[in-house]
N, C-alpha and C positions, 0 to 999 in steps of 0.2 A: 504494500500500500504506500502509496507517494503521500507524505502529510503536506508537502510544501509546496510553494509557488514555484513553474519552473522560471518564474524569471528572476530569481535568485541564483541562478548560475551564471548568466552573463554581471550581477552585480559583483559578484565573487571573481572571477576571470578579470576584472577590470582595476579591483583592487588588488589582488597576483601580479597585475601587469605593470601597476604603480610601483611597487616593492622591488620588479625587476628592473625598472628605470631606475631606482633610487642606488641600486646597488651598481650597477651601470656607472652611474655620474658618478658615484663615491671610488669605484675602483679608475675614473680616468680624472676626475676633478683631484686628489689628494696627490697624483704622483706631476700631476703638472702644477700642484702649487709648488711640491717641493724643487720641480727645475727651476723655480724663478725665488728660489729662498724663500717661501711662506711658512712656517712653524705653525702646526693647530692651535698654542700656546698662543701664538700669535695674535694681530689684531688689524684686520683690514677693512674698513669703514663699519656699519653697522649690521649689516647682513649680505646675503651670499650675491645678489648682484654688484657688490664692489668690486667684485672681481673681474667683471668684466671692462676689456682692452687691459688686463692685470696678467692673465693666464690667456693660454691660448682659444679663439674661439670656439674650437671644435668639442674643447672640454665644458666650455661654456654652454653649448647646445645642450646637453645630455641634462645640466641642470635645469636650463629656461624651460624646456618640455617637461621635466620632475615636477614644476610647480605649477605648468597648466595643467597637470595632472590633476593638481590639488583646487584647480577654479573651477570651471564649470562641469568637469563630471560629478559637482556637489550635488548639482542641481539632475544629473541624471539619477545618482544613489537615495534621493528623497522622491522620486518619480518611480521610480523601480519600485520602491519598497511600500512606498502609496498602490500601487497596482498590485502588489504580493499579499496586501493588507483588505485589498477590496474583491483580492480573487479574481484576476481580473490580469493575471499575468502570464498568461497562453496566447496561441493563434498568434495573429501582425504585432501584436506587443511583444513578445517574444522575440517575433522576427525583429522585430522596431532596436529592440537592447541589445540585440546579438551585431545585427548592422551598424550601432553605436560604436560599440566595443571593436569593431575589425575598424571600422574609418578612424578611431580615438591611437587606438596599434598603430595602422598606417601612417597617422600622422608621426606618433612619437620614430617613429623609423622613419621617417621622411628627416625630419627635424634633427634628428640626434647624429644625421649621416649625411646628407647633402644641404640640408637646412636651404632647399627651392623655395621660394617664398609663397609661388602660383600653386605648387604643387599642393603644401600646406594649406592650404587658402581654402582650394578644392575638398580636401577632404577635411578639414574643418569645419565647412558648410555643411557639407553630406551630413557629417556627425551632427550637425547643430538641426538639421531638418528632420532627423531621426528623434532628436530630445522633443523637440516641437509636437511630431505628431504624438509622440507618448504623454506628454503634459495635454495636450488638447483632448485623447483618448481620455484620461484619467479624467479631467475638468469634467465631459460629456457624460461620464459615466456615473460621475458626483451628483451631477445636474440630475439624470434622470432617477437615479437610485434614491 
């Protein structure tokens, strides 16, 4: 017997994916600070965009994706969990978080590896027209419930 929503697995898959970024930037951000002499002890303005034109940019990519990480797939993990909570997270919603989660991937691989701006842009939108239709499905379904 399934107790849960399945659209609890693309929310899970996304914060997996977060962790792998994080761990990403930390294994290339820590050895390019140490080429340009940064100590962790150290102190370079007040949080981690100081570093940038500091270290190199490419190490710098891995983190600015980390923390879109952390922006608007808020707003997808309180939509997902909104539709796990109203039963309501099967069929196109489903599909909706799954297509999220692969254009949110794509991007951070787009971003952490050539950082194309068009190309991000592209699947940024995709991912953002996927959150849209899952907040408007949840909204409609609030409406008529």
């Amino acid at each position: 017997m399934n107790s849960h929503s399945p659209i609890l697995a693309p929310v899970v898959a996304l914060a997996a994916w977060s962790l792998v970024m994080m761990i990403w930037m930390y294994s290339v951000r820590f050895p390019a600070m140490k080429r340009k002499g940064i100590a962790l002890k150290g102190r370079v303005g007040g949080r981690g965009g100081a570093l940038d034109g500091v270290i190199d940019d490419q190490a710098q990519w891995k983190a600015h994706n980390y923390n879109h990480l952390m922006e608007q797939p808020t707003l997808f993990y309180a939509v997902a969990l909104a539709l796990a909570l109203m039963d309501f997270g099967g069929g196109i919603n489903l599909i909706l978080a799954w297509l999220y989660v692969a254009f949110r991937i794509a991007h951070s691989l787009v971003q952490a590896t050539s950082n194309i701006v068009r190309t991000r842009f592209i699947l940024f939108t995709a991912a953002s027209l996927c959150l849209l239709s899952l907040t408007i499905h949840a909204g409609i379904f609030l409406l008529r419930h």
